[in-house]
VEXLODO-169715 format. One line per field, with one value per residue (C-alpha): residue in one letter; z, y, x. Coordinates in pm, whole numbers, plus 50000, padded with zeros to 5 digits. Example, Ala and Ser with C-alpha at 12.3 -4.5 7.8 and 13.67 -1.06 7.14 Angstrom:
<rs>
code = (A/S)
up = (50780/50714)
north = (49550/49894)
east = (51230/51367)
</rs>
This chain:
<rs>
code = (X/X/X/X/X/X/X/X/X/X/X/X/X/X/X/X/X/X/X/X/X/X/X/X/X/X/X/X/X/X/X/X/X/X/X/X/X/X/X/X/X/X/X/X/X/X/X/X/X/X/X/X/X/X/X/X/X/X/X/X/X/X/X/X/X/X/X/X/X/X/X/X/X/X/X/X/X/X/X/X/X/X/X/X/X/X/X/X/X/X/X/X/X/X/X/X/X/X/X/X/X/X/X/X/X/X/X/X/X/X/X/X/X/X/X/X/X/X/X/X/X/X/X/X/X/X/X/X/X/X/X/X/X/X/X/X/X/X/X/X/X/X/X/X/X/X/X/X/X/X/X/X/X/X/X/X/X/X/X/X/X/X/X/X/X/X/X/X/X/X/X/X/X/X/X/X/X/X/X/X/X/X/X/X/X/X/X/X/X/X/X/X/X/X/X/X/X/X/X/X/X/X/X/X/X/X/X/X/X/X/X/X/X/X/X/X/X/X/X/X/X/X/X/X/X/X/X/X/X/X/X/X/X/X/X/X/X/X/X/X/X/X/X/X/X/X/X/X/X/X/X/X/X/X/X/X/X/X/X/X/X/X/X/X/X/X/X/X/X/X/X/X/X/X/X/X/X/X/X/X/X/X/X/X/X/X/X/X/X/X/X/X/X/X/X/X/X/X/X/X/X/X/X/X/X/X/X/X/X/X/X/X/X/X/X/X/X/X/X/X/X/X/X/X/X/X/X/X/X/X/X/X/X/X/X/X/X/X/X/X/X/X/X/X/X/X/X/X/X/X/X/X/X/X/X/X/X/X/X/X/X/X/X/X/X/X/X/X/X/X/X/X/X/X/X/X/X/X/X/X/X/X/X/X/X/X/X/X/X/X/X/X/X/X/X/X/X/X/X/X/X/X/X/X/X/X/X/X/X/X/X/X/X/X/X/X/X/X/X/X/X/X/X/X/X/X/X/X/X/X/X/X/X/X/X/X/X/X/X/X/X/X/X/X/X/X/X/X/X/X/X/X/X/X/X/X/X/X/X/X/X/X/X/X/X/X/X/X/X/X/X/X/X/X/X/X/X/X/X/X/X/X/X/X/X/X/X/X/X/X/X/X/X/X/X/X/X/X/X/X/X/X/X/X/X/X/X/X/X/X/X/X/X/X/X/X/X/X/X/X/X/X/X/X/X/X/X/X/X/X/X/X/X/X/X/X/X/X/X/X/X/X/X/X/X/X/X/X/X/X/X/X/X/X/X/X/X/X/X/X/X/X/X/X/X/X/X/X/X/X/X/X/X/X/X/X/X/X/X/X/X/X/X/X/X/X/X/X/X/X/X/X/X/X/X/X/X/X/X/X/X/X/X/X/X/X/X/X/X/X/X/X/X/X/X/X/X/X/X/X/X/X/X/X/X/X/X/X/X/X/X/X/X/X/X/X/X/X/X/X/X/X/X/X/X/X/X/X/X/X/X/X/X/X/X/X/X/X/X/X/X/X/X/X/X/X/X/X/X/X/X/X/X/X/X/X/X/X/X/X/X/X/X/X/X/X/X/X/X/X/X/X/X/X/X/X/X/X/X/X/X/X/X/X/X/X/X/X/X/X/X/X/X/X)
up = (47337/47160/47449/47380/47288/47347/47176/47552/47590/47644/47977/48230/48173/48307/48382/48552/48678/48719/48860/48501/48309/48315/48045/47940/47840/47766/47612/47360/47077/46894/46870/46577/46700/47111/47213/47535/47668/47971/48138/48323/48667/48455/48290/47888/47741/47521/47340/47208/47000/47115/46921/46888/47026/47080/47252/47121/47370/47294/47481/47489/47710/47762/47964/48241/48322/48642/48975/48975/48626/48479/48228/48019/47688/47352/47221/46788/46662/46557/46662/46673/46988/46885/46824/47137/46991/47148/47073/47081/47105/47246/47570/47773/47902/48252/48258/48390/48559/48662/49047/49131/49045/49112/49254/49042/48776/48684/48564/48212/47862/47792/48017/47719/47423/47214/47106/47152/47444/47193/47358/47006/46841/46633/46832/47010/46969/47264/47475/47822/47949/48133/48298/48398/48660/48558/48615/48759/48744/49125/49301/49335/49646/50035/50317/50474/50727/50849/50754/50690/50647/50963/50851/51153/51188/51037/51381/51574/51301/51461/51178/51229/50937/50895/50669/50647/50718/50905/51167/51236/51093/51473/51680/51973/52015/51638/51500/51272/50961/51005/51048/50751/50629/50556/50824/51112/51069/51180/51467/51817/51938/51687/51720/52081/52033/51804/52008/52289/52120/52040/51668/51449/51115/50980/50669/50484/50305/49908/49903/49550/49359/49262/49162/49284/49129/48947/49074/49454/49366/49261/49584/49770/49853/49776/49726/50067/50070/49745/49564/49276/49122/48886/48950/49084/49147/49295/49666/49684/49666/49930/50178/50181/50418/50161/49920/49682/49458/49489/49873/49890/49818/50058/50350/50278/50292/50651/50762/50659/50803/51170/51153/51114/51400/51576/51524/51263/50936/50705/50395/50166/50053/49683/49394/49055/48945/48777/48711/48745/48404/48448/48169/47823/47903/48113/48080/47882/48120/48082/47953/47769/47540/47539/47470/47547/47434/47581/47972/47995/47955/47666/47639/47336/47076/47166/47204/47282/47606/47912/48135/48483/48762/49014/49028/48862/48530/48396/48511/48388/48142/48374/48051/47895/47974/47949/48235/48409/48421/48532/48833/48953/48881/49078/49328/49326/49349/49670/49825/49696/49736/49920/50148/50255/50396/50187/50058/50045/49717/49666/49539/49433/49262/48957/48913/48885/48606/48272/48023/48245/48576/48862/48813/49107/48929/48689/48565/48776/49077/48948/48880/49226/49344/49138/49236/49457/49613/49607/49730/50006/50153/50324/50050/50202/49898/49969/49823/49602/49356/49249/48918/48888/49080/49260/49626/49669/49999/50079/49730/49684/49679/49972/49975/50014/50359/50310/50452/50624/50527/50657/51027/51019/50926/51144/51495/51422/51449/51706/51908/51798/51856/51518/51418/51378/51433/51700/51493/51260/51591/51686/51327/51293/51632/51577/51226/51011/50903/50650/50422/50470/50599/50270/50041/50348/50431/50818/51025/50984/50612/50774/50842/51082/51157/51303/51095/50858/50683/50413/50667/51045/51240/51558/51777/51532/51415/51825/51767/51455/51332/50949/50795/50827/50493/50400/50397/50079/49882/49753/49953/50156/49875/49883/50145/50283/50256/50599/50966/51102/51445/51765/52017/52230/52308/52077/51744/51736/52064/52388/52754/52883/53124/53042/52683/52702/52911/52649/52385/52591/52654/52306/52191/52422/52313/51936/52039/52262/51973/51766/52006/52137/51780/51601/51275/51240/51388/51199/51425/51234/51335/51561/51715/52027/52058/52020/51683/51559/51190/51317/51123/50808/50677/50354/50409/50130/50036/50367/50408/50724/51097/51007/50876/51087/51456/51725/51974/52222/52220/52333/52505/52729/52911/52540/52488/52786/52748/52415/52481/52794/52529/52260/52553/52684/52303/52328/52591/52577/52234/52291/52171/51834/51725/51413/51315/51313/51628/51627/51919/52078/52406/52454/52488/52693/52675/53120/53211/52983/52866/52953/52967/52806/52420/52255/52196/52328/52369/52696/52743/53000/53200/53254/53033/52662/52446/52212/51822/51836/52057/51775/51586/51754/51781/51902/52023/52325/52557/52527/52678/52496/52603/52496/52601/52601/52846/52645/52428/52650/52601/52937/53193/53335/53530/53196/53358/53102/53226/53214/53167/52966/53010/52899/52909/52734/52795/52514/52611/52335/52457/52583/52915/53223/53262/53526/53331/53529/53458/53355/53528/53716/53405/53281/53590/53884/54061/53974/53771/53783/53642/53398/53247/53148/52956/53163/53445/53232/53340/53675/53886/53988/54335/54429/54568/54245/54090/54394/54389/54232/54096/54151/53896/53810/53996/53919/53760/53654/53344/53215/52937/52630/52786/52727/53001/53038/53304/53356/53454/53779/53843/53553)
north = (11476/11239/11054/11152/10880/10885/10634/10579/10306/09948/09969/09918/09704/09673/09969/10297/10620/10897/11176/11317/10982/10595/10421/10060/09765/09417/09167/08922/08773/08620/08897/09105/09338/09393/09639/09824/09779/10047/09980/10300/10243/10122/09825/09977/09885/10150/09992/10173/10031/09995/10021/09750/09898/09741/09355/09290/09502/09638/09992/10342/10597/10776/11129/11206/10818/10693/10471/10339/10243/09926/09793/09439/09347/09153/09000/08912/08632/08272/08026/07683/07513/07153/07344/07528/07887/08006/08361/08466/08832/08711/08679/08997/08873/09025/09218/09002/09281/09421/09616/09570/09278/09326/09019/08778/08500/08398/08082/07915/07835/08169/08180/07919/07975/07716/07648/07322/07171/07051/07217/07200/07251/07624/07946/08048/08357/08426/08752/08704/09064/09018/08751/08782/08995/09347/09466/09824/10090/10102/10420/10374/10657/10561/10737/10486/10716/10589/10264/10029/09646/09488/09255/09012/08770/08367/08242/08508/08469/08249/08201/08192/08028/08189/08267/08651/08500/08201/08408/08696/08626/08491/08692/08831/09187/09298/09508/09260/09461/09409/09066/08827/09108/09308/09546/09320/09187/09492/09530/09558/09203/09025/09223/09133/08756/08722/08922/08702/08424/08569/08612/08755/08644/08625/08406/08501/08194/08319/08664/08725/08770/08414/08276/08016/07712/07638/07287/07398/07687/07400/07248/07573/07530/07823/07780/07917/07859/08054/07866/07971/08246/08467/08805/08809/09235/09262/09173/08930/09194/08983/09055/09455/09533/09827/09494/09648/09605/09952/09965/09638/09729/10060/09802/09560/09816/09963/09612/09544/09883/09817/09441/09644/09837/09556/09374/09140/09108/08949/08649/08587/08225/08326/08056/08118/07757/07749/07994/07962/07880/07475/07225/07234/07219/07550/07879/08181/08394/08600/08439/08144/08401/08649/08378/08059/07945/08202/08115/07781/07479/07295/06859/06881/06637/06776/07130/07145/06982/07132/06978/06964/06933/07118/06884/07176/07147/07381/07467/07838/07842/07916/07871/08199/08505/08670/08424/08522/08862/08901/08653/08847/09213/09058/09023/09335/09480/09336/09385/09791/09890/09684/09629/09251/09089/08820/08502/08134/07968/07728/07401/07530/07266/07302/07698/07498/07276/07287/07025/06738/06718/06994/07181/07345/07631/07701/08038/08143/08072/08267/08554/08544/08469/08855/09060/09326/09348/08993/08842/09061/08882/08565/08287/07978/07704/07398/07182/06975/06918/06606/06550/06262/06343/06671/06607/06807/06876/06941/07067/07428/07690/07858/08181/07953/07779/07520/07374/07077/06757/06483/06722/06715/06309/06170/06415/06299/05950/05944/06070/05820/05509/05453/05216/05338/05728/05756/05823/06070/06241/06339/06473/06672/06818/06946/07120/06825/06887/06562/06790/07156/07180/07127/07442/07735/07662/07737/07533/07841/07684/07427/07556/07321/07237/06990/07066/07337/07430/07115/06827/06804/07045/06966/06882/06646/06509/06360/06246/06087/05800/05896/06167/06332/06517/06465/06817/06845/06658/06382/06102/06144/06026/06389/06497/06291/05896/05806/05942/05680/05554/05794/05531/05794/05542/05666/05817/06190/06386/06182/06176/05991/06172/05940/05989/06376/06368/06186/06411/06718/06610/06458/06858/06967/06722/06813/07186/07211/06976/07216/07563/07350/07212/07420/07577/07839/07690/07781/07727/07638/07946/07777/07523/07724/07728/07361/07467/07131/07135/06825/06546/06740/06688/06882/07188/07389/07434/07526/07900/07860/07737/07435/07657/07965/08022/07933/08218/08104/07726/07823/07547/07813/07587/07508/07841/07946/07639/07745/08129/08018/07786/08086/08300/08029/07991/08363/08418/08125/08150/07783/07707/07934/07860/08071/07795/07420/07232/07112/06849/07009/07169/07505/07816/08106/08464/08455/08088/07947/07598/07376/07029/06945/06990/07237/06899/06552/06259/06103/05743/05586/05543/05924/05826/05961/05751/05490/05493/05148/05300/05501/05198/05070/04962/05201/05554/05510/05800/05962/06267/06590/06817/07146/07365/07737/07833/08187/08229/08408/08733/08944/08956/09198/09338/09408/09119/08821/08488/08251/07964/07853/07480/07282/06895/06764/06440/06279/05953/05862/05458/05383/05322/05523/05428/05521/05666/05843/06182/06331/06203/06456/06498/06708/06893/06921/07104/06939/07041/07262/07134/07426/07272/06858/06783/06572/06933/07240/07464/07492/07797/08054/08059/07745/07440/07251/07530/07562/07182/07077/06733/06586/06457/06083/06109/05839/05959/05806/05990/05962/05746/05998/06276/06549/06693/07000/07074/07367/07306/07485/07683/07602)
east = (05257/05434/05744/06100/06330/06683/06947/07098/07373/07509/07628/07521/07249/06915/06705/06902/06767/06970/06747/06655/06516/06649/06824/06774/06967/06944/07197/07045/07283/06980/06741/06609/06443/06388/06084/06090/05670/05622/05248/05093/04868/04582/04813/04829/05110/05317/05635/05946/06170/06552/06862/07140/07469/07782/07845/07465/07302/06979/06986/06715/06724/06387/06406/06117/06135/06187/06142/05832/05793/05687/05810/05926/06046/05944/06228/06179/06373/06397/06180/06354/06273/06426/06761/06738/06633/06298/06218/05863/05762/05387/05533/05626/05997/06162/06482/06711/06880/06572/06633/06259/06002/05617/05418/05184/05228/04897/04928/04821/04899/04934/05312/05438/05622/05479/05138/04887/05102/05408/05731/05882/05544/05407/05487/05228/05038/04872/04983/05169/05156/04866/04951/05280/05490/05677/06028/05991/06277/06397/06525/06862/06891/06907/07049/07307/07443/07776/07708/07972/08041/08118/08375/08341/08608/08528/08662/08412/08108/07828/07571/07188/06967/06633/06349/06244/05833/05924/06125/05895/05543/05444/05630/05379/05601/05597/05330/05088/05121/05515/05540/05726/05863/06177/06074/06023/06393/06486/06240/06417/06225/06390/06702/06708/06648/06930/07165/07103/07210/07528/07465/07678/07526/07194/07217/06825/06701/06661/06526/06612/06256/06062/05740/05509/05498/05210/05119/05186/04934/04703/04749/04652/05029/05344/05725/05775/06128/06166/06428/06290/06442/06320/06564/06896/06914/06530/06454/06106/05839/05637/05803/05741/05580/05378/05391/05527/05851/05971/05924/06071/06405/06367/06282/06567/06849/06682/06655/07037/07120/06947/07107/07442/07371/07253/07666/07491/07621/07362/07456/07175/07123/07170/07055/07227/07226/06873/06564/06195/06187/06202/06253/06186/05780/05825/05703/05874/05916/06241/06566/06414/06249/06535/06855/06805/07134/07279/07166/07088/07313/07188/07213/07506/07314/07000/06930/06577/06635/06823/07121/06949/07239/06950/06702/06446/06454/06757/07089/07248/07515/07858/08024/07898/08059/07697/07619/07898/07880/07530/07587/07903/07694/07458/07668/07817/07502/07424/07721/07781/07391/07271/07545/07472/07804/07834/07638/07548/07574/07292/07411/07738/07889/07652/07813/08187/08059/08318/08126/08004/08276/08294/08545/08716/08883/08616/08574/08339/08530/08883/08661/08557/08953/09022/08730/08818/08477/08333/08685/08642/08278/08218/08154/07956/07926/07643/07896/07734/07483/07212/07413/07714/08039/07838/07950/08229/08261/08659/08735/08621/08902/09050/08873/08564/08374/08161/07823/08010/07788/08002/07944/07600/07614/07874/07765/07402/07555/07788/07481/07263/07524/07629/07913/08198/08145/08416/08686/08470/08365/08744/08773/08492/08486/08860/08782/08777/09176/09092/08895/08981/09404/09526/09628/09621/09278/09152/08875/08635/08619/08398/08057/07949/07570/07329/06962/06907/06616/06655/06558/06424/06440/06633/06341/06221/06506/06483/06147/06046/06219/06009/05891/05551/05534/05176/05078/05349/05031/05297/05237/05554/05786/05973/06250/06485/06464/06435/06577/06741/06601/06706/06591/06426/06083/05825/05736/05605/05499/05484/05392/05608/05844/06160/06085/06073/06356/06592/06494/06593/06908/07007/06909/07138/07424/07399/07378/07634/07841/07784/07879/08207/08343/08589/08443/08172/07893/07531/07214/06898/06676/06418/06594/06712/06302/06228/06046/05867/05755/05529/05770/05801/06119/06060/05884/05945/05581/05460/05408/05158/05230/05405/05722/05659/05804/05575/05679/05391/05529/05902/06109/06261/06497/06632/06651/06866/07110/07199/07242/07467/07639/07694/07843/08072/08174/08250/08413/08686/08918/08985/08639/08712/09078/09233/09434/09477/09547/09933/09900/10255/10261/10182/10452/10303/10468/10380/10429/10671/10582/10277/10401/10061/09973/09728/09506/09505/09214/09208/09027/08861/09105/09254/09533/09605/09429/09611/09601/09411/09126/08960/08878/08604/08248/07922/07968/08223/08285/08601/08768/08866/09182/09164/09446/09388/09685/09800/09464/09202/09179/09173/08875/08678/08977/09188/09425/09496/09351/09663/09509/09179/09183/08868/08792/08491/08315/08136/07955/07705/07637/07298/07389/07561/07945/08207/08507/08791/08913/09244/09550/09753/09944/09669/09591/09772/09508/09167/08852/08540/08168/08116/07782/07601/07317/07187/07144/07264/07502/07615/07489/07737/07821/07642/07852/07872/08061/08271/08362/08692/08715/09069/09284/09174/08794/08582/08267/07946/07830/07453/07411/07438/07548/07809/08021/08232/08497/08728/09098/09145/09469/09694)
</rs>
């Protein structure tokens, strides 16, 4: 019986079922002629032709159709490679908008657009549809019961990286045919570990569907990290736990939906400045074959090659309003059905490109300023890109937070004894005003971090002073340059009790850094573990133990310290400020006014430290004031805690030192040991905690150490 075939029409685009058949659209302004190929079970192809409606959309609807279906497209048209026009019908091309994405690129001359290895050579005439993956009609339906975004406040959020694999493909307490997969997110172990942490945010390394790259798959090696897009509507099929594309996107929304439950919102690491499609030499794949010109910024003077600002061989066209549209549908998408809570931009700087310069109120970014829905999200931008004039970190808009480099740099070297990183330290611990106070912006637009997945993780960022990337099958010239020496006594794992002992504590420093600094702190998943990727600094290829969480190897001392850090952070306001410190004293609606201000940096000495103090050599200790008279919230007894007073000591020089503590301008009454990192915290109830330090105390503190008092009695 011979298929019915519907006109359909332009909008929406991509494939939609709507319980009686599924219409299909695709945009190409270059096209002759698009065919719709659908493949049954056994892989044979049947193609229908479309019809070109209105805004050059290519549309059918075809009744009796729906989820489950696989399909593509052959796109007719000009073949001009060396003037940046590459249509080929050989090649079987993914929708673009495509909900679902099976697995498998089988790799081979057959993926390319051209013949005889010349990118700008003959069109080739080989077929692709056999080796290449299929778009598959999705169903759209999913009981979300009541549902609902969570909408945590920035100055509440506490961010967790993770991959979906990395995090759960090891964990002892989840069934085996769960783990690295959608499902085991949403299995009560790691619900329970997260929680305990005080997480409010799981931000997903890219989940959007990729492919492999061909030389890592000649390496016996995967893009594990997956920053390799291929579909921005599809969730990676490999990670089904039924691995398959239409279960896939079943098993994210139940994962998202128990996360909810859970109090975690989830951000996806989302990567819409480049494709899988590479350079000029890559394979046609989807939009190469459908518009090139179209999607992919083009060098001006010559077309056939592309503007890389990524580092992978193309960047997307922001410029197009084709372009735009599917990145912000995309997002929509995500946020409407599949109810994620906002996202992290992958090298954002390249999606605010005009002609050459970043542009900070480039299209794409007023179109995020006027969206009802998207403006409504967290937005997290990795501020910069590897083309000229790509660091940009300060100079997104406000709606925006930012991954805060110049954190990450200056806390690493205050802690290692850097020159000069005294002065950066007060900054960045406070908010870093320098970069984000200007135009109404808050310090929750600095997201503030130590390690994340690009680099050491925090365990090894203590113990190797070079990388260890051998296992990448590049000779170590990949990831980051060097790691600047930590001083800790030895390179890689070690015996020696002193050594271990430094290590420990210079964790505990950069965590509790991190958990005490204003911002939104994001903890590398792992680190709370003392996860070791063995001195790999670059692991993106690694999808075996050297990425995934050992769970039998925890550092459970680590792990305690930081979950009593994420509860102190918490439960004390002063730790998680709204707004910008003012450095005037403090007006409380049940004491009147504290003679002390809302900030202040004490010396050495007890005394408020002088302007000229700040400019000096090595990582001296110095003394931070934090008033939180007025800002608790109420205890246990619904009575409000008056006063919320914290000092912290940071000493990063290389040997002990007797400093003195606040001056009874400060403190009438003394202060309480809340936590080191030379001991931890102290215990409830035993005599440390019931000792009160009095105003101007001499104390020896550890060399690189961190302390943290509590002013007692207002």
């Amino acid at each position: 019986m011979a298929r019915q075939v519907w006109p359909g029409r332009s909008f929406p685009l991509g494939a939609h079922y709507d319980g009686f058949g599924t219409n299909f659209a695709l945009w190409s302004s270059v096209a002759d002629k698009v065919e719709l190929c659908l493949f049954d079970d056994a892989g044979k192809e049947d193609r229908v032709v479309t019809q070109q409606g209105t805004g050059q959309v290519w549309h059918v609807y075809l009744p009796e159709v729906g989820p489950g279906q696989r399909y593509g497209y052959r796109v007719h048209g000009p073949w001009d490679p060396e003037h940046g026009v590459r249509c080929n019908a050989n090649k079987l091309l993914g929708d673009p908008y495509a909900r679902a994405i099976s697995d498998g690129v089988e790799w081979g001359p057959a993926l390319q657009g051209y013949a005889g290895g010349d990118p700008f050579g003959a069109r080739s005439e080989e077929d692709s549809a056999s080796h290449t993956f299929r778009s598959v009609v999705a169903q759209p339906y999913f009981d979300w019961g009541n549902d609902r975004h969570l909408e945590t406040p920035w100055n509440e959020t506490v961010i967790y990286e993770a991959h979906v694999k990395g995090l759960t493909m090891g964990h002892p307490d989840v069934p085996k045919e769960l783990r690295g997969t959608y499902a085991a997110l949403a299995h009560p172990a790691i619900l329970k570990h997260l929680k305990s942490l005080g997480v409010t945010a799981l931000e997903l390394m890219p989940v959007h569907a990729f492919i492999h790259d061909g030389f890592l798959l000649e390496r016996g090696l995967k893009n594990y990290w997956g920053y390799n897009s291929i579909g921005y509507f599809a969730p990676h099929p490999e990670y089904s736990s039924l691995r398959t594309a239409g279960a896939a996107v079943a098993e994210f929304k139940q994962a998202v939906k128990a996360l909810h439950k859970a109090g975690i919102e989830v951000i996806l690491d989302v990567v819409y400045n480049h494709t899988a499609e590479g350079n000029h030499a890559g394979p046609t794949l989807s939009m190469r074959g459908i518009d090139n010109e179209g999607y992919y910024r083009l060098v001006p003077d010559k077309p056939g090659y592309y503007m890389d600002y990524t580092g992978t061989g193309n960047t997307l066209q922001m410029r197009s309003p084709h372009v735009l549209q599917l990145v912000m549908d995309s997002l929509r998408y995500w946020v409407t059905e599949m109810h994620v809570d906002g996202f992290r931009f992958d090298l954002a700087s390249a999606l605010a490109r005009g002609l050459h310069e970043v542009d900070r109120l480039g299209a794409f970014f007023d179109l995020i300023q006027q969206d009802p829905i998207i403006s409504r999200v967290k937005l997290i931008a990795e501020p910069w890109d590897v083309g000229e004039g790509g660091y940009q970190v300060g100079n997104f808009p406000a709606l925006w937070s930012e991954w805060n480099g110049r954190y990450r740099d200056w806390i690493r070297d205050y802690w290692r004894g850097e020159q000069g990183s005294l002065q950066e330290l007060g900054t960045r611990v406070t908010g870093s005003s320098d970069l984000y106070q200007q135009e109404g912006r808050f310090p929750h637009a600095s997201v503030n971090f130590i390690s994340a997945h690009d680099g050491f993780t925090l365990r090894d960022l203590v113990s190797y002073d070079a990388k260890h990337n051998e296992a990448n099958g590049e000779n170590s010239a990949d990831g980051e340059s060097h790691n600047r020496s930590w001083n800790c006594g030895a390179e890689g794992p070690s015996d020696d009790p002193g050594v271990r002992e430094l290590r420990a504590r210079q964790q505990r420093n950069m965590l509790a850094t991190l958990f005490l600094s204003q911002g939104v702190p994001m903890l590398l998943g792992g680190d709370e573990l003392g996860r070791t990727q063995k001195g790999n600094n670059n692991a993106y290829c690694q999808d075996n133990a050297i990425s995934w969480f050992d769970w039998t190897a925890v550092d459970t001392d680590l792990l305690s310290f930081t979950r009593a850090l994420a509860g102190l952070r918490r439960d004390h306001p002063v730790f998680r400020r709204r707004g910008w410190f003012q450095g005037v004293p403090i007006r409380s609606t049940t004491r009147g006014e504290d003679a002390t201000p809302d900030l202040a940096w004490i010396g050495d000495d007890g005394k408020e430290m002088a302007d000229d103090c700040w400019h000096t050599d090595g990582a001296r200790s110095v003394q931070l004031f934090l008033n939180g008279r007025g800002l608790s919230q109420p205890d246990h007894r619904g009575q409000e805690i008056v006063d919320d007073t914290f000092l912290v000591v940071f000493h990063g020089q290389v040997e002990d030192r007797a400093i003195h503590l606040p001056t009874e301008a400060w403190g009438k009454r003394g202060w309480r040991l809340v936590m080191n990192t030379e001991r931890g915290f102290t215990a409830e109830g035993s005599e440390e905690a019931k000792h009160v330090w009095a105003p101007g105390t001499e104390l020896t503190v550890k060399a690189r150490s961190l302390w943290l008092f509590r002013r007692e009695g207002g």
